[in-house]
C-alpha positions as CSV (number, residue, x, y, z in Angstrom):
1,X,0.0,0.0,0.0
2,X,1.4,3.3,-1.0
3,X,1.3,6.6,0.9
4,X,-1.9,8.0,-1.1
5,X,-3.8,4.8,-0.5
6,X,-2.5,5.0,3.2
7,X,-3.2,8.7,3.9
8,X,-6.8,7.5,2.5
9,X,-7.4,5.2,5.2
10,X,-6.7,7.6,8.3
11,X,-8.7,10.5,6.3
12,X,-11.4,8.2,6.5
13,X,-11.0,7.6,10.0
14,X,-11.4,11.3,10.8
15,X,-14.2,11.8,8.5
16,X,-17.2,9.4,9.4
17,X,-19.4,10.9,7.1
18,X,-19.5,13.5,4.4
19,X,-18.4,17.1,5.1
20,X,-15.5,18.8,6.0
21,X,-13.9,18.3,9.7
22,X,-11.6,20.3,11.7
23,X,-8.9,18.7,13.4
24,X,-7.3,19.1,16.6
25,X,-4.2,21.3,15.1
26,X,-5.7,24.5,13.8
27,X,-5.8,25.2,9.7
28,X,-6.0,21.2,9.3
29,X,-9.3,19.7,7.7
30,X,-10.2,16.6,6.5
31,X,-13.0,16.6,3.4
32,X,-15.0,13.0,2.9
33,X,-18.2,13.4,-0.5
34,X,-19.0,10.0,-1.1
35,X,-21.6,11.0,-4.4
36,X,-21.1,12.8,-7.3
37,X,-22.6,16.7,-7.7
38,X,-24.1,17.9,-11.0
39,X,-25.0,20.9,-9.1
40,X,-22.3,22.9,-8.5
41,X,-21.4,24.1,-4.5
42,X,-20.7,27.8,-4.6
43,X,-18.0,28.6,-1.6
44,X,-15.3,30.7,-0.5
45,X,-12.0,28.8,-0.6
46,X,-9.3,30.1,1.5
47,X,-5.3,30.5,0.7
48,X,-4.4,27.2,1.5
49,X,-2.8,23.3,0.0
50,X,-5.4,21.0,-1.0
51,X,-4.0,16.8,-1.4
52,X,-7.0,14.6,-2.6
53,X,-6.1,10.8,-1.6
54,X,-9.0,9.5,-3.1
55,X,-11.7,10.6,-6.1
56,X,-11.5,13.6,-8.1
57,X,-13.3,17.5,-7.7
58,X,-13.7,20.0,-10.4
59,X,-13.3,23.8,-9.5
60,X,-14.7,26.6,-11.4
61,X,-13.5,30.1,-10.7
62,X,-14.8,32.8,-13.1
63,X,-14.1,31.2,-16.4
64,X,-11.3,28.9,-15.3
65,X,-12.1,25.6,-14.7
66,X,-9.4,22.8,-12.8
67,X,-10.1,19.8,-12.0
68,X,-7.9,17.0,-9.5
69,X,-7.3,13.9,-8.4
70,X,-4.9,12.2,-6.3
71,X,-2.1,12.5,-9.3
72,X,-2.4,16.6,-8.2
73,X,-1.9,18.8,-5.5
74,X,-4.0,22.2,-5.7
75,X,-2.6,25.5,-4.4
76,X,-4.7,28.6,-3.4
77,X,-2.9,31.5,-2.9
78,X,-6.1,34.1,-2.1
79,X,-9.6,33.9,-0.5
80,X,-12.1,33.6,-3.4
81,X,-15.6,32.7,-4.0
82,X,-15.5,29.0,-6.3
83,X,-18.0,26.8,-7.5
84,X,-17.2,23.2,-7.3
85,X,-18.7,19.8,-8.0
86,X,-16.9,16.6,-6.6
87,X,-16.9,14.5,-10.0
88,X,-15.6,11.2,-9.0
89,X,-17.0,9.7,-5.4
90,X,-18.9,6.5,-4.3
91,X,-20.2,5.5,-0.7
92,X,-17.4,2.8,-1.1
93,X,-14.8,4.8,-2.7
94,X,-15.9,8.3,-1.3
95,X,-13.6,11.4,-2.1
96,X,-10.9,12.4,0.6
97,X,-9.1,15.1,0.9
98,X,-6.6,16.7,3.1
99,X,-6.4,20.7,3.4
100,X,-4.4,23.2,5.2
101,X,-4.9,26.5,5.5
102,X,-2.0,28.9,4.9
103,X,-0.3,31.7,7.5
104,X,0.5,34.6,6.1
105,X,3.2,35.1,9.3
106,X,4.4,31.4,9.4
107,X,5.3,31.8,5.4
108,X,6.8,35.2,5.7
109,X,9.0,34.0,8.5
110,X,10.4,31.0,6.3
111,X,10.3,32.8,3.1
112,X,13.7,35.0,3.8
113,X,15.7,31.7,4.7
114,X,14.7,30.1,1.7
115,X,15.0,33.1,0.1
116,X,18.1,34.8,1.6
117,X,18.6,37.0,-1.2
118,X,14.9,37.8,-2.8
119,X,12.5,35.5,-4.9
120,X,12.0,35.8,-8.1
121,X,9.3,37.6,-9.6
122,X,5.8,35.8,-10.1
123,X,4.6,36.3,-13.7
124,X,1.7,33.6,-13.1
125,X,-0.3,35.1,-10.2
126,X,-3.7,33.3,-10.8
127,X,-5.3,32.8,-7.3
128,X,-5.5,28.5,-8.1
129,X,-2.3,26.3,-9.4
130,X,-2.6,23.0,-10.0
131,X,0.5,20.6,-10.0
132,X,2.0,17.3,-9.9
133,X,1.2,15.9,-6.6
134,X,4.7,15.7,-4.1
135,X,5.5,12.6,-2.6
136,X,7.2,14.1,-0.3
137,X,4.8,16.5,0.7
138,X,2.0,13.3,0.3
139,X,4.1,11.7,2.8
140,X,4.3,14.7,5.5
141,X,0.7,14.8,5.5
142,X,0.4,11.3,6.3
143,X,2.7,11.5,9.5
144,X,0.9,14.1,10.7
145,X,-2.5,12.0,10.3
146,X,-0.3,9.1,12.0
147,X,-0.3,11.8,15.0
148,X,-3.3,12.4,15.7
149,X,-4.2,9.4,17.6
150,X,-1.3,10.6,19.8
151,X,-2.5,14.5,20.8
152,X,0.5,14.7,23.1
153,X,3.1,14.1,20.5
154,X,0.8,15.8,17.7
155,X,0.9,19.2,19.4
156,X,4.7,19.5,19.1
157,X,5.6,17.7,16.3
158,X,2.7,18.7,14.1
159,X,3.8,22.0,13.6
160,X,7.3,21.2,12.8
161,X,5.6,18.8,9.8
162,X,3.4,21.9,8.6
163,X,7.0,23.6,8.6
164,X,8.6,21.3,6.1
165,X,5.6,21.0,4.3
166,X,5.8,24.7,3.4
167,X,9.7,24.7,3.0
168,X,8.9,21.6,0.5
169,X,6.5,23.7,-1.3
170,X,8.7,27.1,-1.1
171,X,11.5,25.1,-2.5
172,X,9.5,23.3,-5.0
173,X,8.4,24.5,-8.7
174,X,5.4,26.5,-7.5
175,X,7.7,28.6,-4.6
176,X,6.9,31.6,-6.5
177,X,3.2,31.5,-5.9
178,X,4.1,30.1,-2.1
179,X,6.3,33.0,-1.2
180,X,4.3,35.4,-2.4
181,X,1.5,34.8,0.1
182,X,4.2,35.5,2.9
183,X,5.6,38.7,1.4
184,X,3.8,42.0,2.3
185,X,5.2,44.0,-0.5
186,X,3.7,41.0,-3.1
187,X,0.5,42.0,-5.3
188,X,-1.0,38.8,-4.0
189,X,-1.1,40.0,-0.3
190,X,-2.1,43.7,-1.6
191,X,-5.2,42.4,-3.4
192,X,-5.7,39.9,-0.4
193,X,-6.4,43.0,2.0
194,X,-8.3,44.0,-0.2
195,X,-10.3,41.2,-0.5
196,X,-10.6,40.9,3.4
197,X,-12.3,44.2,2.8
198,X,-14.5,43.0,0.4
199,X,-16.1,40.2,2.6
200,X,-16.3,42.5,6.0
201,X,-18.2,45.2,3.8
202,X,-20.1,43.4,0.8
203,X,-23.1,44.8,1.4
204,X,-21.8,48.7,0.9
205,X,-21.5,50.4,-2.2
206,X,-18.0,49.2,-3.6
207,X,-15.4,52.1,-4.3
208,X,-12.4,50.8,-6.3
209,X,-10.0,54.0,-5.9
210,X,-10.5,53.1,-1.6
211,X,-9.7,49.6,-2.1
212,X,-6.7,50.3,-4.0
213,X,-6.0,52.5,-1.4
214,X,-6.3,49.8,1.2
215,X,-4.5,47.8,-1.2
216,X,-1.4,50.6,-1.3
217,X,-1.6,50.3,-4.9
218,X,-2.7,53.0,-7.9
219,X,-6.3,52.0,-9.4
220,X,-5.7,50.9,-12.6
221,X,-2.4,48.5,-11.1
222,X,-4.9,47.3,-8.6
223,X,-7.7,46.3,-11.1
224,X,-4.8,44.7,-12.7
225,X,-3.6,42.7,-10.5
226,X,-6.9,42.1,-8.8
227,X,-8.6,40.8,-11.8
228,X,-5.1,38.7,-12.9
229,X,-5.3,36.6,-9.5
230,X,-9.0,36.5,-8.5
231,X,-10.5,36.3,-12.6
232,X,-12.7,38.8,-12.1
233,X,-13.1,42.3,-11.4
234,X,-13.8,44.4,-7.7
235,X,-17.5,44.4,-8.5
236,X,-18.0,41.3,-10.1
237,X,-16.0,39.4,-6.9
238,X,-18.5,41.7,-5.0
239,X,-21.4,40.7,-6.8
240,X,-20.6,37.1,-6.3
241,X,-20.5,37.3,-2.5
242,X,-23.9,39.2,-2.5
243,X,-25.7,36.5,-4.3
244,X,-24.1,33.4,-2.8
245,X,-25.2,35.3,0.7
246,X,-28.4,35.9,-0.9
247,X,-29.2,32.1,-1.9
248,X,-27.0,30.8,1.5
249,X,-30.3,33.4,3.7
250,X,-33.4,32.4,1.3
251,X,-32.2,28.5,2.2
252,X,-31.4,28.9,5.7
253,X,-33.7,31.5,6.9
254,X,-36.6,31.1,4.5
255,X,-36.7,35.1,3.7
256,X,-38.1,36.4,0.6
257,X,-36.5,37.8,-2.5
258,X,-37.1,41.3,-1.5
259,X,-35.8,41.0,2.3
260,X,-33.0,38.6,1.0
261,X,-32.1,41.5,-1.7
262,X,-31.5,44.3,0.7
263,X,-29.8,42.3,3.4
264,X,-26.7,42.1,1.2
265,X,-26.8,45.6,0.1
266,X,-29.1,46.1,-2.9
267,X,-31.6,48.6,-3.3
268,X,-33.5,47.3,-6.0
269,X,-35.3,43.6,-5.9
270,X,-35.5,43.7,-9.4
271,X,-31.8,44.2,-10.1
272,X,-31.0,41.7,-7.5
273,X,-33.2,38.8,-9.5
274,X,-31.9,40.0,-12.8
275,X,-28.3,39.4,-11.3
276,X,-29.4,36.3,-9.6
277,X,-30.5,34.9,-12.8
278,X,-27.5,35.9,-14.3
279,X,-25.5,34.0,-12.2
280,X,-27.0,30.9,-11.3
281,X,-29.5,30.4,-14.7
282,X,-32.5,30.4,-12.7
283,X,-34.8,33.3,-11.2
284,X,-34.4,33.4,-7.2
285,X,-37.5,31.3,-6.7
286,X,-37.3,28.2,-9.0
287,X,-33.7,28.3,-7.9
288,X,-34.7,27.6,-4.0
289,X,-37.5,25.6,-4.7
290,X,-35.2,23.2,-7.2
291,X,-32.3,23.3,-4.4
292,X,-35.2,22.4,-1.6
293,X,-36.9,20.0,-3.6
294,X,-33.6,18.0,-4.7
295,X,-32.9,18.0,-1.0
Protein backbone atom coordinates (compact mmCIF):
# COMPACT_ATOMS: atom_id res chain seq x y z
CA UNK A 1 0.00 0.00 0.00
CA UNK A 2 1.36 3.27 -0.96
CA UNK A 3 1.31 6.63 0.93
CA UNK A 4 -1.93 8.00 -1.10
CA UNK A 5 -3.75 4.76 -0.46
CA UNK A 6 -2.54 5.02 3.21
CA UNK A 7 -3.18 8.73 3.93
CA UNK A 8 -6.83 7.49 2.52
CA UNK A 9 -7.42 5.16 5.24
CA UNK A 10 -6.66 7.57 8.28
CA UNK A 11 -8.71 10.50 6.27
CA UNK A 12 -11.37 8.20 6.49
CA UNK A 13 -11.03 7.64 10.02
CA UNK A 14 -11.42 11.26 10.81
CA UNK A 15 -14.19 11.81 8.48
CA UNK A 16 -17.21 9.39 9.41
CA UNK A 17 -19.44 10.91 7.08
CA UNK A 18 -19.52 13.53 4.37
CA UNK A 19 -18.44 17.11 5.07
CA UNK A 20 -15.48 18.82 5.98
CA UNK A 21 -13.92 18.26 9.65
CA UNK A 22 -11.56 20.26 11.70
CA UNK A 23 -8.90 18.66 13.42
CA UNK A 24 -7.31 19.11 16.63
CA UNK A 25 -4.20 21.28 15.14
CA UNK A 26 -5.69 24.51 13.79
CA UNK A 27 -5.80 25.24 9.73
CA UNK A 28 -5.96 21.23 9.31
CA UNK A 29 -9.27 19.69 7.75
CA UNK A 30 -10.20 16.63 6.51
CA UNK A 31 -13.01 16.56 3.38
CA UNK A 32 -15.05 13.03 2.92
CA UNK A 33 -18.15 13.40 -0.45
CA UNK A 34 -19.05 10.02 -1.07
CA UNK A 35 -21.59 10.97 -4.40
CA UNK A 36 -21.10 12.83 -7.27
CA UNK A 37 -22.61 16.68 -7.67
CA UNK A 38 -24.11 17.95 -11.04
CA UNK A 39 -24.97 20.87 -9.08
CA UNK A 40 -22.27 22.92 -8.54
CA UNK A 41 -21.37 24.15 -4.47
CA UNK A 42 -20.71 27.78 -4.65
CA UNK A 43 -18.04 28.62 -1.59
CA UNK A 44 -15.25 30.71 -0.51
CA UNK A 45 -12.00 28.79 -0.64
CA UNK A 46 -9.28 30.08 1.46
CA UNK A 47 -5.33 30.52 0.70
CA UNK A 48 -4.37 27.21 1.49
CA UNK A 49 -2.77 23.27 0.04
CA UNK A 50 -5.44 20.98 -0.95
CA UNK A 51 -3.99 16.82 -1.36
CA UNK A 52 -6.99 14.55 -2.57
CA UNK A 53 -6.13 10.76 -1.62
CA UNK A 54 -8.95 9.54 -3.11
CA UNK A 55 -11.72 10.60 -6.11
CA UNK A 56 -11.52 13.56 -8.13
CA UNK A 57 -13.27 17.54 -7.71
CA UNK A 58 -13.71 20.04 -10.35
CA UNK A 59 -13.29 23.83 -9.46
CA UNK A 60 -14.69 26.59 -11.37
CA UNK A 61 -13.53 30.09 -10.68
CA UNK A 62 -14.75 32.84 -13.08
CA UNK A 63 -14.13 31.18 -16.38
CA UNK A 64 -11.26 28.85 -15.27
CA UNK A 65 -12.06 25.62 -14.73
CA UNK A 66 -9.37 22.79 -12.83
CA UNK A 67 -10.06 19.78 -12.05
CA UNK A 68 -7.90 17.04 -9.48
CA UNK A 69 -7.29 13.90 -8.44
CA UNK A 70 -4.91 12.22 -6.25
CA UNK A 71 -2.15 12.49 -9.34
CA UNK A 72 -2.36 16.63 -8.22
CA UNK A 73 -1.90 18.80 -5.47
CA UNK A 74 -3.97 22.16 -5.72
CA UNK A 75 -2.59 25.52 -4.36
CA UNK A 76 -4.74 28.61 -3.41
CA UNK A 77 -2.93 31.46 -2.93
CA UNK A 78 -6.11 34.10 -2.13
CA UNK A 79 -9.56 33.85 -0.55
CA UNK A 80 -12.11 33.59 -3.40
CA UNK A 81 -15.65 32.68 -4.04
CA UNK A 82 -15.49 28.99 -6.28
CA UNK A 83 -18.01 26.83 -7.52
CA UNK A 84 -17.22 23.25 -7.25
CA UNK A 85 -18.70 19.82 -7.96
CA UNK A 86 -16.86 16.58 -6.62
CA UNK A 87 -16.95 14.46 -10.00
CA UNK A 88 -15.63 11.19 -8.98
CA UNK A 89 -16.97 9.73 -5.38
CA UNK A 90 -18.91 6.53 -4.29
CA UNK A 91 -20.18 5.50 -0.69
CA UNK A 92 -17.36 2.80 -1.08
CA UNK A 93 -14.75 4.80 -2.66
CA UNK A 94 -15.93 8.26 -1.32
CA UNK A 95 -13.58 11.39 -2.14
CA UNK A 96 -10.94 12.36 0.56
CA UNK A 97 -9.12 15.11 0.94
CA UNK A 98 -6.60 16.71 3.06
CA UNK A 99 -6.38 20.70 3.39
CA UNK A 100 -4.38 23.21 5.20
CA UNK A 101 -4.87 26.46 5.48
CA UNK A 102 -1.97 28.93 4.91
CA UNK A 103 -0.29 31.72 7.49
CA UNK A 104 0.53 34.60 6.15
CA UNK A 105 3.16 35.12 9.30
CA UNK A 106 4.38 31.42 9.41
CA UNK A 107 5.28 31.84 5.36
CA UNK A 108 6.81 35.25 5.65
CA UNK A 109 9.02 33.96 8.53
CA UNK A 110 10.39 31.02 6.29
CA UNK A 111 10.26 32.76 3.07
CA UNK A 112 13.65 34.97 3.79
CA UNK A 113 15.72 31.73 4.70
CA UNK A 114 14.66 30.07 1.69
CA UNK A 115 15.04 33.06 0.07
CA UNK A 116 18.13 34.77 1.63
CA UNK A 117 18.65 37.00 -1.25
CA UNK A 118 14.91 37.79 -2.76
CA UNK A 119 12.46 35.53 -4.88
CA UNK A 120 12.04 35.79 -8.12
CA UNK A 121 9.29 37.59 -9.60
CA UNK A 122 5.77 35.79 -10.14
CA UNK A 123 4.61 36.32 -13.68
CA UNK A 124 1.68 33.61 -13.05
CA UNK A 125 -0.30 35.11 -10.16
CA UNK A 126 -3.70 33.26 -10.85
CA UNK A 127 -5.27 32.79 -7.32
CA UNK A 128 -5.52 28.49 -8.13
CA UNK A 129 -2.32 26.26 -9.41
CA UNK A 130 -2.63 23.00 -10.04
CA UNK A 131 0.50 20.59 -9.95
CA UNK A 132 2.01 17.29 -9.93
CA UNK A 133 1.19 15.85 -6.63
CA UNK A 134 4.71 15.68 -4.07
CA UNK A 135 5.47 12.61 -2.60
CA UNK A 136 7.20 14.12 -0.33
CA UNK A 137 4.79 16.47 0.66
CA UNK A 138 2.01 13.32 0.33
CA UNK A 139 4.15 11.71 2.77
CA UNK A 140 4.30 14.67 5.55
CA UNK A 141 0.68 14.79 5.55
CA UNK A 142 0.39 11.32 6.26
CA UNK A 143 2.68 11.52 9.55
CA UNK A 144 0.90 14.13 10.69
CA UNK A 145 -2.54 11.96 10.28
CA UNK A 146 -0.32 9.07 11.95
CA UNK A 147 -0.26 11.75 15.02
CA UNK A 148 -3.34 12.43 15.70
CA UNK A 149 -4.18 9.43 17.60
CA UNK A 150 -1.34 10.58 19.75
CA UNK A 151 -2.52 14.48 20.76
CA UNK A 152 0.49 14.69 23.11
CA UNK A 153 3.11 14.10 20.55
CA UNK A 154 0.82 15.76 17.74
CA UNK A 155 0.87 19.17 19.39
CA UNK A 156 4.69 19.53 19.05
CA UNK A 157 5.56 17.66 16.25
CA UNK A 158 2.72 18.66 14.08
CA UNK A 159 3.78 21.98 13.57
CA UNK A 160 7.27 21.25 12.76
CA UNK A 161 5.60 18.81 9.84
CA UNK A 162 3.43 21.86 8.60
CA UNK A 163 6.97 23.65 8.61
CA UNK A 164 8.57 21.27 6.05
CA UNK A 165 5.56 20.98 4.30
CA UNK A 166 5.80 24.69 3.44
CA UNK A 167 9.68 24.74 3.04
CA UNK A 168 8.91 21.60 0.48
CA UNK A 169 6.55 23.75 -1.28
CA UNK A 170 8.66 27.07 -1.14
CA UNK A 171 11.50 25.08 -2.48
CA UNK A 172 9.51 23.31 -5.03
CA UNK A 173 8.40 24.49 -8.65
CA UNK A 174 5.36 26.53 -7.46
CA UNK A 175 7.66 28.58 -4.55
CA UNK A 176 6.89 31.65 -6.48
CA UNK A 177 3.20 31.46 -5.87
CA UNK A 178 4.05 30.11 -2.13
CA UNK A 179 6.34 32.96 -1.16
CA UNK A 180 4.32 35.39 -2.41
CA UNK A 181 1.52 34.78 0.14
CA UNK A 182 4.16 35.54 2.87
CA UNK A 183 5.64 38.65 1.36
CA UNK A 184 3.75 41.96 2.35
CA UNK A 185 5.23 43.96 -0.53
CA UNK A 186 3.73 40.97 -3.12
CA UNK A 187 0.52 41.98 -5.26
CA UNK A 188 -1.03 38.85 -4.01
CA UNK A 189 -1.11 39.97 -0.30
CA UNK A 190 -2.14 43.71 -1.59
CA UNK A 191 -5.19 42.35 -3.39
CA UNK A 192 -5.70 39.93 -0.35
CA UNK A 193 -6.36 43.02 2.03
CA UNK A 194 -8.33 43.96 -0.23
CA UNK A 195 -10.29 41.20 -0.46
CA UNK A 196 -10.64 40.87 3.36
CA UNK A 197 -12.30 44.19 2.80
CA UNK A 198 -14.55 43.05 0.41
CA UNK A 199 -16.14 40.24 2.63
CA UNK A 200 -16.31 42.50 6.04
CA UNK A 201 -18.23 45.17 3.82
CA UNK A 202 -20.12 43.42 0.84
CA UNK A 203 -23.14 44.78 1.40
CA UNK A 204 -21.75 48.71 0.91
CA UNK A 205 -21.50 50.41 -2.24
CA UNK A 206 -17.97 49.23 -3.64
CA UNK A 207 -15.45 52.14 -4.33
CA UNK A 208 -12.37 50.79 -6.29
CA UNK A 209 -9.96 54.04 -5.88
CA UNK A 210 -10.52 53.12 -1.58
CA UNK A 211 -9.73 49.61 -2.13
CA UNK A 212 -6.73 50.30 -3.97
CA UNK A 213 -6.00 52.52 -1.39
CA UNK A 214 -6.30 49.80 1.22
CA UNK A 215 -4.50 47.81 -1.18
CA UNK A 216 -1.41 50.57 -1.30
CA UNK A 217 -1.64 50.30 -4.90
CA UNK A 218 -2.73 52.98 -7.94
CA UNK A 219 -6.32 51.99 -9.36
CA UNK A 220 -5.73 50.87 -12.61
CA UNK A 221 -2.43 48.54 -11.09
CA UNK A 222 -4.90 47.33 -8.58
CA UNK A 223 -7.72 46.35 -11.12
CA UNK A 224 -4.78 44.70 -12.73
CA UNK A 225 -3.59 42.67 -10.54
CA UNK A 226 -6.94 42.09 -8.79
CA UNK A 227 -8.57 40.83 -11.78
CA UNK A 228 -5.09 38.72 -12.86
CA UNK A 229 -5.30 36.55 -9.52
CA UNK A 230 -9.04 36.51 -8.52
CA UNK A 231 -10.47 36.28 -12.56
CA UNK A 232 -12.69 38.85 -12.11
CA UNK A 233 -13.09 42.26 -11.44
CA UNK A 234 -13.79 44.42 -7.67
CA UNK A 235 -17.49 44.43 -8.50
CA UNK A 236 -17.99 41.34 -10.10
CA UNK A 237 -15.98 39.39 -6.88
CA UNK A 238 -18.47 41.73 -4.97
CA UNK A 239 -21.43 40.71 -6.81
CA UNK A 240 -20.57 37.14 -6.32
CA UNK A 241 -20.51 37.30 -2.54
CA UNK A 242 -23.91 39.17 -2.46
CA UNK A 243 -25.65 36.54 -4.33
CA UNK A 244 -24.11 33.35 -2.78
CA UNK A 245 -25.17 35.26 0.69
CA UNK A 246 -28.39 35.94 -0.86
CA UNK A 247 -29.20 32.07 -1.85
CA UNK A 248 -27.01 30.80 1.53
CA UNK A 249 -30.31 33.38 3.67
CA UNK A 250 -33.42 32.44 1.27
CA UNK A 251 -32.23 28.51 2.24
CA UNK A 252 -31.35 28.88 5.70
CA UNK A 253 -33.68 31.53 6.87
CA UNK A 254 -36.58 31.09 4.47
CA UNK A 255 -36.72 35.10 3.71
CA UNK A 256 -38.07 36.36 0.61
CA UNK A 257 -36.49 37.77 -2.45
CA UNK A 258 -37.12 41.29 -1.54
CA UNK A 259 -35.75 40.95 2.34
CA UNK A 260 -32.99 38.58 0.99
CA UNK A 261 -32.14 41.51 -1.68
CA UNK A 262 -31.51 44.30 0.70
CA UNK A 263 -29.79 42.29 3.40
CA UNK A 264 -26.74 42.07 1.19
CA UNK A 265 -26.85 45.62 0.07
CA UNK A 266 -29.13 46.10 -2.86
CA UNK A 267 -31.55 48.62 -3.31
CA UNK A 268 -33.51 47.28 -6.02
CA UNK A 269 -35.29 43.61 -5.86
CA UNK A 270 -35.52 43.71 -9.44
CA UNK A 271 -31.84 44.25 -10.11
CA UNK A 272 -31.02 41.68 -7.50
CA UNK A 273 -33.21 38.75 -9.47
CA UNK A 274 -31.89 39.98 -12.77
CA UNK A 275 -28.26 39.45 -11.26
CA UNK A 276 -29.43 36.27 -9.56
CA UNK A 277 -30.50 34.94 -12.79
CA UNK A 278 -27.49 35.86 -14.31
CA UNK A 279 -25.46 33.99 -12.22
CA UNK A 280 -27.04 30.90 -11.34
CA UNK A 281 -29.49 30.43 -14.68
CA UNK A 282 -32.46 30.44 -12.67
CA UNK A 283 -34.83 33.27 -11.17
CA UNK A 284 -34.44 33.38 -7.18
CA UNK A 285 -37.46 31.34 -6.71
CA UNK A 286 -37.29 28.20 -8.97
CA UNK A 287 -33.69 28.32 -7.93
CA UNK A 288 -34.73 27.56 -4.00
CA UNK A 289 -37.50 25.64 -4.73
CA UNK A 290 -35.24 23.22 -7.22
CA UNK A 291 -32.28 23.31 -4.44
CA UNK A 292 -35.21 22.36 -1.65
CA UNK A 293 -36.91 19.99 -3.58
CA UNK A 294 -33.56 18.01 -4.73
CA UNK A 295 -32.93 18.02 -0.95
Amino acid sequence: MNDTEQLAQFLRQYAPHDGAFELPVPGLKVHRYSRVNVEPVLTMSQAGLCLVAQGAKRVMLGEQIYQYDPSNMVLYSATIPVAANIVKATQTEPYLAFTLDFEQQKISELLFKIYPNGFPRLHDVKAIKVGDTSQSIINAALRIMQLMATPDDAEFIVPLIIDEILIRLLRGPYGQNVAHIGAADSSVNKVMKSIAWIQAHYVEALKVDELSNIAGMSPSAFHHHFKAITSMSPLQFQKTLRLQEARHLMMSQMIDVGMASAQVGYASPSQFSREYTRHFGLSPRHDINRLKNAD
